[in-house]
N, C-alpha and C positions, 0 to 999 in steps of 0.2 A: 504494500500500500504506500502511494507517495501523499505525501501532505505537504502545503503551501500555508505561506502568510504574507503580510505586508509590509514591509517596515518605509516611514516616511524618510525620507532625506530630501538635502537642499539642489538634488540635480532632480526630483519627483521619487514619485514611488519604486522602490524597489521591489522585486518578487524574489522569495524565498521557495526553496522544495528543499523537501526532504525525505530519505524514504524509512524515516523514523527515529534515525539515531546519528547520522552524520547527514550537513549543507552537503545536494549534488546538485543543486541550481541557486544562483543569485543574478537577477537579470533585470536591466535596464527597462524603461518604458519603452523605446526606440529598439531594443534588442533584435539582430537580425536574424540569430540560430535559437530559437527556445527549446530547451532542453522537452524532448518528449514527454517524460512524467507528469508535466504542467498540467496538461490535459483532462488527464483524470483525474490527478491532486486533489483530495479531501482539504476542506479549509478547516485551519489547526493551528491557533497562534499560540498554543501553549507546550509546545515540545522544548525541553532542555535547549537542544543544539538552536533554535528558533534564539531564544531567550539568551543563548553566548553568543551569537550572529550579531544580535540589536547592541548589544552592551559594546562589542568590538566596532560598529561600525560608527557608534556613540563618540567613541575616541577618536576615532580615523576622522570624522567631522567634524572635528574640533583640532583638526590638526598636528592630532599627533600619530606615534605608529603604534596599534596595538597590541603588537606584542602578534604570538603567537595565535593562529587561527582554530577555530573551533576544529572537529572533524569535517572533512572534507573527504569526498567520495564523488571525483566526475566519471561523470561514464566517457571514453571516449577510447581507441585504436590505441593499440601498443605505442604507435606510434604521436599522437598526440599527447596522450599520458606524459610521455617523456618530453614534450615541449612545453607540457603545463609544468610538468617540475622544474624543469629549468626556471622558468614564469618566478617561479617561488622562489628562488633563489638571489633575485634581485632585490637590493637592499631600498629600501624605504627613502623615497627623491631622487634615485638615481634612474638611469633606462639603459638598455640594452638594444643591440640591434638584430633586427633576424638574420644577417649575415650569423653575428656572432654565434647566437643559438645555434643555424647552423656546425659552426665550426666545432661547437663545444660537444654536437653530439655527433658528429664524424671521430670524434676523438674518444667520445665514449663506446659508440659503436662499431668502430674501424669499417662502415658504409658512408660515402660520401653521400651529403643530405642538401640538400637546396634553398636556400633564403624565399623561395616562392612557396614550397614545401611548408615549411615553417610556418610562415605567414596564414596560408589556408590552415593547419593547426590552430593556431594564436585566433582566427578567425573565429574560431568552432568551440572557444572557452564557455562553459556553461559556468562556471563561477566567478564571476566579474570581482572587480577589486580585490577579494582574498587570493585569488590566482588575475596578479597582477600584470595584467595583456595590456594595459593603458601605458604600460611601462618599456614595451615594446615600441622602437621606433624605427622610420626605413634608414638608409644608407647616408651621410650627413646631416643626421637629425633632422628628416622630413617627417612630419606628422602624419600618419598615412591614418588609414581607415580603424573605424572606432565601434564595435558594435551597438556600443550606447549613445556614437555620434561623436565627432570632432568634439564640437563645444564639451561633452561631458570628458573626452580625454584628458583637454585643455585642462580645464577644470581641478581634475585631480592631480594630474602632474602640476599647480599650480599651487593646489595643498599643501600638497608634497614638500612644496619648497624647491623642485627643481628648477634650475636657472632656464627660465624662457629663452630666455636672447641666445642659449644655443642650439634652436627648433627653428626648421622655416613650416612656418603657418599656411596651411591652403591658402591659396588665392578667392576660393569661394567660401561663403558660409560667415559666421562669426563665431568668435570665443566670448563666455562667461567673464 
């Protein structure tokens, strides 16, 4: 059984899933892959992991880093798995590029792996901000595609504290 809740924040509503005991979905209003389980998800805002999601994302909106993530469980290919962990490995205002991810997991996997590769992974995060995809950028710090949208990328990298002025900014759209 999956179950869903709501938690407010200052980019809109959040969706939460869970399929009872660890977060396997946290998704934007704009969200472009929503995690399957959504569907059928029982509404359920009293689950533990619900209830350590709000508290952590409490902090996170108030700009700081909250530490450790509740249980997390995404569904996704061997393969994306290992790009969502990579994801988690980057430190709080900093970014990474999908070049790099690629490199780092050619180096874990002795298969050479693709920054386009990667990207299509990073695209298909069902757990937004705790598996931090926002923190992923293209090749000279291009701000590419955001599942919850530029402005909400902007946004959180702007929390963060990471330095703007080394991002070039779409040409269309605006930031927060």
């Amino acid at each position: 059984m999956n179950y869903t809740a709501i938690v407010d924040s200052p980019l809109g509503d959040l969706s939460l899933l869970s399929d009872g005991e660890a977060l396997t979905g946290l998704t934007f209003p704009k969200w472009r892959h929503v995690p399957e389980g959504f569907r059928e998800a029982e509404r359920r805002e009293d689950l533990p992991v619900f209830d350590e999601t709000r508290r952590g994302l409490e902090i996170y909106f108030q700009g700081r880093d909250p530490g450790e993530a509740p249980p997390l469980r995404p569904d996704g290919t061997p393969f994306q798995r290992q790009v969502w962990a990579e994801l988690q490995t980057v430190p709080w205002g900093e970014t990474i590029t999908y070049g790099a991810i690629a490199q780092r997991l050619e180096t874990v996997t002795g298969r050479r792996q693709s920054a386009r590769a990667v990207g299509g992974a990073v695209g298909r995060n069902p757990i937004g901000i705790l598996i931090p995809c926002h923190r992923c950028v293209g090749t000279g710090g291009s701000l590419t595609g955001f599942g919850g949208g530029l402005d909400a990328k902007i946004a959180l990298l702007e929390l963060e504290g990471a330095d703007m002025r080394r991002f070039r900014r779409p040409t269309r759209g605006t930031a927060l």
